[in-house]
C-alpha positions in Angstrom: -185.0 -29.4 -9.1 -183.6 -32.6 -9.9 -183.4 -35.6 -7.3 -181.1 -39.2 -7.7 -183.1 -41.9 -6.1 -179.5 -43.6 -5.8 -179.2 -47.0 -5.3 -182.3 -48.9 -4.7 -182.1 -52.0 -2.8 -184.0 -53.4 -5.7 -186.6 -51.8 -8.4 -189.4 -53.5 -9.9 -190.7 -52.4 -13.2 -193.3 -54.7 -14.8 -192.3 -53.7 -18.1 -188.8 -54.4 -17.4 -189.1 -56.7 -14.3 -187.0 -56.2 -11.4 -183.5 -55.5 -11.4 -180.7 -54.2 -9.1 -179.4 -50.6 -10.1 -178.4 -46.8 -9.6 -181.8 -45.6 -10.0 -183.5 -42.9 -11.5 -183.2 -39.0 -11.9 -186.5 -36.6 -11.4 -186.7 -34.2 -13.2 -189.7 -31.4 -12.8 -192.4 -34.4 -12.8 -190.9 -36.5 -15.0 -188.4 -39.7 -14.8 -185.4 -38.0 -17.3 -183.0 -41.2 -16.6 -182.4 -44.8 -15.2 -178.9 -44.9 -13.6 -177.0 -48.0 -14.8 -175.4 -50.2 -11.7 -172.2 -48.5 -10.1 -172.7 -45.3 -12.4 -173.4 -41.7 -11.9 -176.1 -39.9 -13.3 -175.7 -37.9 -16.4 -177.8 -35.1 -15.4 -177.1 -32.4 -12.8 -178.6 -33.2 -9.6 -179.6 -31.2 -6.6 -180.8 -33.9 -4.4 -179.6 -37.3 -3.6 -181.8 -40.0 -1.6 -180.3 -42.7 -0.5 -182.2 -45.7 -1.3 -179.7 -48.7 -0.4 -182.0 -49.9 2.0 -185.5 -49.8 0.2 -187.2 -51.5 -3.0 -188.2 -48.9 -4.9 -191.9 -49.1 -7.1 -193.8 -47.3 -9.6 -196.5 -45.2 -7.7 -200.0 -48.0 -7.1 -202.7 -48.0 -8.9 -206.2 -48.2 -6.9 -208.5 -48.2 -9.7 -211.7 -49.2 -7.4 -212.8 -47.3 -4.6 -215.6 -45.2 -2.5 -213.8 -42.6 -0.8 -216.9 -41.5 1.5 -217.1 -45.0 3.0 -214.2 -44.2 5.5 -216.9 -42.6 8.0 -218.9 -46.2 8.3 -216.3 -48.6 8.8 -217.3 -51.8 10.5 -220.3 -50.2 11.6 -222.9 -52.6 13.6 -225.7 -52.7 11.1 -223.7 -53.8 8.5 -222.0 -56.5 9.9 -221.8 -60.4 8.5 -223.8 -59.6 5.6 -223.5 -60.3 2.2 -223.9 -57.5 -0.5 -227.4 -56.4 -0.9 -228.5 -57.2 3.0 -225.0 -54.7 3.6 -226.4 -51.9 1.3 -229.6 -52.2 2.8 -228.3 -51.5 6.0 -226.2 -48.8 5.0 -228.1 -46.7 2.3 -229.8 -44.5 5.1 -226.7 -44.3 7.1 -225.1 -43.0 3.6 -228.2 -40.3 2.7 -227.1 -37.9 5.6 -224.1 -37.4 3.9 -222.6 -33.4 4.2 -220.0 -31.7 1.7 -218.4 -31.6 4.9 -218.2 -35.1 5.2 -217.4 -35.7 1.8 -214.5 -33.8 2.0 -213.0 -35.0 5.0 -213.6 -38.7 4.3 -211.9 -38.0 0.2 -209.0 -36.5 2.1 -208.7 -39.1 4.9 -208.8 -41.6 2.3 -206.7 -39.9 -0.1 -203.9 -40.0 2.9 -204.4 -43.6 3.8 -203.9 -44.4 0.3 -200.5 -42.4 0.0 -199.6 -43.7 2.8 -199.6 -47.2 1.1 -197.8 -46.2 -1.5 -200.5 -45.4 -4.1 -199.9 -42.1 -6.0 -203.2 -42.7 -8.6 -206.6 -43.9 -7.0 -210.0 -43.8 -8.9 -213.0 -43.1 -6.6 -216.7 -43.8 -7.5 -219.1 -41.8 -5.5 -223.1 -42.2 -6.5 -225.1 -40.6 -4.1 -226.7 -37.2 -4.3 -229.0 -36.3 -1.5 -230.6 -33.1 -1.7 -227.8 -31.8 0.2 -225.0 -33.4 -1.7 -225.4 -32.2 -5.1 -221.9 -30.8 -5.7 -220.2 -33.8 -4.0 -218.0 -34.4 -7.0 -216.8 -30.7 -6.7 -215.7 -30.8 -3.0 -213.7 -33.9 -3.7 -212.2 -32.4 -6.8 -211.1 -29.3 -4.3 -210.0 -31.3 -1.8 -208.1 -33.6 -4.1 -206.0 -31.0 -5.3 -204.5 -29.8 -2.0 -203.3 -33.5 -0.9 -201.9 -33.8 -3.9 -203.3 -37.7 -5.2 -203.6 -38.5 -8.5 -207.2 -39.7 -9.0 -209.7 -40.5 -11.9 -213.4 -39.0 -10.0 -216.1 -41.0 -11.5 -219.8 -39.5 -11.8 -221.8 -42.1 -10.1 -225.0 -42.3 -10.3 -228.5 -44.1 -8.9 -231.5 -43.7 -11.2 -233.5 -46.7 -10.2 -235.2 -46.4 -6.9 -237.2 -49.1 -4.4 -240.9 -48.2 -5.7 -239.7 -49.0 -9.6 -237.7 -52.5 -8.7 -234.4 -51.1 -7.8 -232.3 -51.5 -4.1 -231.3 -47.9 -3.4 -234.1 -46.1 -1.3 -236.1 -43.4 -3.0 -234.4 -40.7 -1.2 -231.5 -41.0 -2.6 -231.7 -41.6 -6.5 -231.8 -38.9 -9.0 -233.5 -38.5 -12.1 -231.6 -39.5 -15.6 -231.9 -35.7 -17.2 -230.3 -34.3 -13.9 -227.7 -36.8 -14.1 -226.6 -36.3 -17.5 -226.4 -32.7 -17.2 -224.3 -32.8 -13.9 -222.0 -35.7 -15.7 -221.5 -33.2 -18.7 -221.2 -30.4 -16.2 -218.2 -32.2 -14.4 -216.2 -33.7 -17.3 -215.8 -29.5 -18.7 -214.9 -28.5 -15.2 -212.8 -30.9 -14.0 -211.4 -33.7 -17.0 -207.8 -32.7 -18.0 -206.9 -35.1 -20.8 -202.9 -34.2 -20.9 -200.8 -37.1 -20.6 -200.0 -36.1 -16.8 -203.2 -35.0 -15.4 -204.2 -34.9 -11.9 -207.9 -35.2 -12.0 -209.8 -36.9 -14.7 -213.3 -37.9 -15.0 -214.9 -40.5 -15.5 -219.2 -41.6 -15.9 -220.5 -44.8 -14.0 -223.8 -45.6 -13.1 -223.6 -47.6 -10.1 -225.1 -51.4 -11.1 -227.4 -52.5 -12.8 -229.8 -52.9 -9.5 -229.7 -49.1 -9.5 -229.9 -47.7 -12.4 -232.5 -48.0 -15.1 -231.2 -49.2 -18.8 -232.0 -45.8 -20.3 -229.5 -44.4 -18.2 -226.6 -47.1 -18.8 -227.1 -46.6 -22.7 -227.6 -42.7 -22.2 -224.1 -42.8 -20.1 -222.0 -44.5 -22.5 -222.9 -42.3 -25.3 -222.4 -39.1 -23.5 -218.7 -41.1 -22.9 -218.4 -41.6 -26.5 -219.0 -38.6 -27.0 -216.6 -36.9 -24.1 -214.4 -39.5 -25.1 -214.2 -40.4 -21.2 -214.2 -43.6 -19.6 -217.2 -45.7 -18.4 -217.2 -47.6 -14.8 -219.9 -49.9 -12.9 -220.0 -52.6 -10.7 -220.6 -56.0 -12.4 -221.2 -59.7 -11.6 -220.0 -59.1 -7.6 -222.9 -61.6 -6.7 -224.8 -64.4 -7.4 -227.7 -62.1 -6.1 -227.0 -59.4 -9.4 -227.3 -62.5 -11.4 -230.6 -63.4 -10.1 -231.9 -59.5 -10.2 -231.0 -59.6 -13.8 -232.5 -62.2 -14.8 -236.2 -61.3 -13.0 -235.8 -57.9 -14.5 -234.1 -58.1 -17.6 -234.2 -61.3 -19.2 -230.7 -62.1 -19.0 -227.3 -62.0 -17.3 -225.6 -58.9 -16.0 -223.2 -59.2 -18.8 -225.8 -59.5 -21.8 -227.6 -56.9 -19.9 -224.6 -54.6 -20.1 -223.9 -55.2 -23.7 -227.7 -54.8 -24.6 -226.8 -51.1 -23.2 -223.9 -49.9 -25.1 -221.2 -50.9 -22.6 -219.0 -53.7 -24.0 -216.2 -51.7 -25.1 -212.9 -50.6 -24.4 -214.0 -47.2 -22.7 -215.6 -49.8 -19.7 -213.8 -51.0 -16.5 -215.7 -53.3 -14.0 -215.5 -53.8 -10.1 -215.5 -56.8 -8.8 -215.9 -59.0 -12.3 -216.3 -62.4 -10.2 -219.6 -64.3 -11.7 -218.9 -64.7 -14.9 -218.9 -67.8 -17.2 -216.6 -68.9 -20.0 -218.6 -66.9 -22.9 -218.7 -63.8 -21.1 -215.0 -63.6 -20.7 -214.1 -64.3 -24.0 -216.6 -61.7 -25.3 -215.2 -58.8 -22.6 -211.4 -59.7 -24.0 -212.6 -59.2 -27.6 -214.5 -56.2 -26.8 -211.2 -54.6 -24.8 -213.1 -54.6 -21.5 -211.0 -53.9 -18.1 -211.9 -55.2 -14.7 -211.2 -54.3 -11.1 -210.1 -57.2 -8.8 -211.1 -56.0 -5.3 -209.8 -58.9 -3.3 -210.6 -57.8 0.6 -214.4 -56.8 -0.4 -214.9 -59.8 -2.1 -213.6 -61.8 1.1 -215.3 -59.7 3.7 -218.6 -59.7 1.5 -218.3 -63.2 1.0 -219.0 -62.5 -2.7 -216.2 -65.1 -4.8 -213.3 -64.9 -5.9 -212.6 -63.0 -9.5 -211.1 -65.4 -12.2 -208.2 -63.3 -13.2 -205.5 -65.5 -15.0 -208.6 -66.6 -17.1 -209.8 -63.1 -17.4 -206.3 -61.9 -18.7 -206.0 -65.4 -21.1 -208.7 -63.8 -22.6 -207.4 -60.8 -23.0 -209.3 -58.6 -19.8 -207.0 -55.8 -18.6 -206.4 -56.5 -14.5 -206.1 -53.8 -11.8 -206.8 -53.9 -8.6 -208.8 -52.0 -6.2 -209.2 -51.2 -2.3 -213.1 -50.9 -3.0 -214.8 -49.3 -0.4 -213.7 -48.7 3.5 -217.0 -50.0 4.5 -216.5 -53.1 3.0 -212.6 -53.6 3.2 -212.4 -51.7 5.8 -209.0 -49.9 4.9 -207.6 -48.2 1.7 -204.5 -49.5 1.7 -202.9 -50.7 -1.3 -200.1 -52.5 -0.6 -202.1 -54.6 1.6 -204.1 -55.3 -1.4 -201.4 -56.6 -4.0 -200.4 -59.3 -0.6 -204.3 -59.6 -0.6 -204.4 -60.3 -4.1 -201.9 -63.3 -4.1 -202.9 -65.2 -1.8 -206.7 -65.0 -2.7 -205.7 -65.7 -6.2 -203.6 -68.4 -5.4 -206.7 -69.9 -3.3 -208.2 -69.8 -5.7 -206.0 -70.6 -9.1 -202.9 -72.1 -7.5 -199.5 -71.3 -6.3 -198.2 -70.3 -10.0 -199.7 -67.2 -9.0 -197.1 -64.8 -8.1 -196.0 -62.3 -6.3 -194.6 -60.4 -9.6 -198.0 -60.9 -11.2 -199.5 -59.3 -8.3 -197.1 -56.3 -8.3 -198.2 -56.1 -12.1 -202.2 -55.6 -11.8 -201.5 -52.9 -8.7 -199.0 -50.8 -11.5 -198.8 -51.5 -15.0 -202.4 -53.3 -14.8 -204.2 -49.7 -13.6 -202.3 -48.0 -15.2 -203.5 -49.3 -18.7 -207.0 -50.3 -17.2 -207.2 -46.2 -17.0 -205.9 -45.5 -20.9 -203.2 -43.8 -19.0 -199.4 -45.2 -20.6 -197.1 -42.1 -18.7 -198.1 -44.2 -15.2 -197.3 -47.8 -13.8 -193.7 -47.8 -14.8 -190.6 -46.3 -14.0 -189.4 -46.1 -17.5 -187.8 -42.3 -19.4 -190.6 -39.8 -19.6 -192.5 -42.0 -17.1 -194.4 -38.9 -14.4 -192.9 -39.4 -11.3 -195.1 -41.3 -9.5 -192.9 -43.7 -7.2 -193.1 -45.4 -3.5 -190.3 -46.5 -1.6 -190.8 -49.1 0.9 -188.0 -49.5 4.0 -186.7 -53.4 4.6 -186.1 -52.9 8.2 -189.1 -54.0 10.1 -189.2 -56.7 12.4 -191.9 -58.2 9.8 -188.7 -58.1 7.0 -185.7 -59.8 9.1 -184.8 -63.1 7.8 -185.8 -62.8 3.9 -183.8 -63.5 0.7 -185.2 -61.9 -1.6 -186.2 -58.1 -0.8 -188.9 -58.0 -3.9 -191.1 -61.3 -2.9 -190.8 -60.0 1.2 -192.5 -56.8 0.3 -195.7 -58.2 -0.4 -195.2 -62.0 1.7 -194.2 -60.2 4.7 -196.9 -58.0 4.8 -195.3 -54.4 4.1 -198.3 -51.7 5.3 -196.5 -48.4 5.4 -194.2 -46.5 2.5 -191.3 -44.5 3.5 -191.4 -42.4 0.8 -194.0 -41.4 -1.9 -193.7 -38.9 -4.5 -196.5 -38.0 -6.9 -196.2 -35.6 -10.1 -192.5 -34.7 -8.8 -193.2 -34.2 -5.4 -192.8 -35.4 -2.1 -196.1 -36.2 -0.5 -195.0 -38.8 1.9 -191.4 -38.4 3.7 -189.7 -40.9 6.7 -193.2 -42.6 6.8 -195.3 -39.7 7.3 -197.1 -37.5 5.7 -196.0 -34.1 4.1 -197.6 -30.9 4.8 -200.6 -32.7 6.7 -201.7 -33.1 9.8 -202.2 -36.6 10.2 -203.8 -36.4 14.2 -206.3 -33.3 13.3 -207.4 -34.9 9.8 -208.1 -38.3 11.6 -209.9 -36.2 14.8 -212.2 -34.2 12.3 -213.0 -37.4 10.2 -213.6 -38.8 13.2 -216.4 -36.6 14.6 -217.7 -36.0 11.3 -218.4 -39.9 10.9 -220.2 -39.7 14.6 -222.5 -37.2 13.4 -223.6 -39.3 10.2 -224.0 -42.3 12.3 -226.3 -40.3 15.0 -228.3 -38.4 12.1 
């Protein structure tokens, strides 16, 4: 069936930039034509939504994220910490994890992120307890029936407390069991078609976690899956310091030293990093994952993006986790992303270039060029967002008062050709039993 998104209050395209028009024609899941200003479409259409009153986006790109952290948000021991004092408190919390639990926090998240207007999300889960071997599986599963676009990446803790690492012991796994479970995954569940639904990807979780056999182990089983490669890197001044006692050098060095400085690799976080290193991760086609609200709440920096991107450093952004956010919403994120970034690089930041690193910037962070624009032959991944709030009244110009005003909520959201988010809520889901399961489930982890 094919559906007129007729008239959009404005569109923004980062390949294109913003413009007013007659919209665009879905077709199956594909974008088949861009309606010039006052015209009709040339193809047949069946349905016709009225978008005179919304701006209308390419579907956001979270391409940072831990979808199991939903069931620990702003949870007492955590609190006012800084990164490894935070994981310390929360690592045995996280080791009575359930498939159960893994499933309904990757579909509560999932939601929250449509929701926001985000039809692609990445998520980086790296903990195995005994229990929890197939976690990657039940997200996969569960994935599939809400209907986000994602890129699952194997994560993975090798390096334990009793050898130097910060994970407890409980909760690392050993390198051969990893590898084979990584290979395992990317022949179940990677689809490398130009519109796939569920890709994989392999990522140790830092370098205070894993040991180096397993970072150079991981990138050549990504070579040779020809898959992508994910970590955290340079979040704190802390990693730094680890690095150095351990390794001899800086996270970066260390990184390179292990295969990793490539384009395959994207980087969470990506704050601590002098002038050197970012000139070597441009020339080595390295991406990285601004996660402004983690990096505020954790008190970690602030990530040098318009000298990252100088350089030549591909720049999405990312939700990161809900336990250190504490939300997964993306369109919060690109307002987050402004203003931190104009904190911290000035007011020539904006709100264009933030629009940019939530679309186009995942989009070609994840190697993927049918997503983050609403160009022909595009997949139809698209938000609209509704003007008439209270929050909108009073602005000029409907692009810049999406994300100064504060938008939270799409109207619409279709991923792959189809509706998954309708009048502001959420299609085929139950939106009050999903939050009262996640809910109890998240009790029984924190009494366990």
């Amino acid at each position: 069936m094919s559906i007129w998104i007729k008239n959009p209050l404005i569109t923004f395209d980062a390949a294109q930039g913003a413009r007013f028009d007659g919209g665009l024609v879905i077709a199956g899941n594909r974008i088949v034509e861009q309606v010039a200003a006052g015209a009709s479409p040339a193809t047949k259409v069946a349905e016709v939504v009225d978008a005179s009153e919304q701006v209308l986006l390419p579907g956001l790109i979270n391409t940072h994220h831990h979808f199991y952290q939903t069931l620990t948000r702003a949870h007492r021991a955590a609190l006012d910490k800084p990164l490894f004092p935070w994981l310390q408190a929360l690592y045995p919390v996280w080791a009575g994890l359930t498939e159960a639990m893994v499933d309904s926090a990757t579909r509560l998240a999932a939601c929250e992120l449509l929701l926001s207007g985000c039809t692609t999300s990445t998520d980086h889960h790296y903990l195995f307890p005994a229990a929890l071997t197939r976690a990657i599986d039940t997200q996969a599963a569960a994935l599939a029936e809400v209907g986000l676009r994602t890129v699952l990446t194997r994560g993975s803790m090798s390096l334990g407390q009793r050898d130097g690492g910060l994970p407890p012991d409980h909760v690392v796994q050993d390198t051969d069991a990893i590898l084979a479970d990584s290979a395992r995954l990317i022949d179940r569940w990677h689809d490398r078609s130009d519109d796939a639904m569920c890709q994989v990807a392999l990522a140790p979780c830092s370098p205070f976690s894993v040991t180096p056999e397993l970072l150079k182990d991981s990138a050549a089983l990504a070579d040779e899956h020809e898959v992508l490669l994910h970590t955290h890197l340079a979040e704190t001044k802390d990693e730094d310091a680890y690095c150095l006692e351990h390794f001899g050098c800086r996270p970066v060095d260390h990184l390179e030293r292990c295969g990793w400085l490539g384009p395959r690799s994207w980087f969470a976080h990506g704050i601590h990093f002098n002038e050197d290193e970012i000139a070597r991760l441009g020339q080595a086609g390295c991406s990285v994952s601004h996660c402004p609200s983690s990096n505020m709440v954790l008190a970690s920096g602030i990530c040098p993006v318009p000298a990252l991107e100088r350089a030549g450093v591909t720049v999405g952004l990312g939700v990161d986790g809900s336990a250190s956010n504490d939300g997964s919403n993306m369109i919060a994120e690109v307002r987050q992303a402004l203003l931190l970034q104009r904190l911290g690089h000035g007011a020539s930041v904006s709100h264009m270039d933030a629009l940019r690193w939530g679309t186009a910037g995942g989009a070609r962070l994840l190697q993927r060029p049918a997503l983050g624009h609403l160009g022909v032959g595009a997949c139809a991944d698209l938000a609209l967002f509704d003007l008439s709030e209270l929050r909108f009244s009073g602005s000029e110009d409907p692009l810049a008062a999406l994300v100064l005003c504060g938008a939270q909520r799409a109207s619409a959201v279709m991923v792959n050709g189809r509706w998954r988010v309708r009048d502001g809520a959420l299609v085929d889901i139950d939106e009050g039993a999903l939050r009262a399961r996640h809910q109890d489930l998240a009790r029984r982890l924190w009494a366990a």
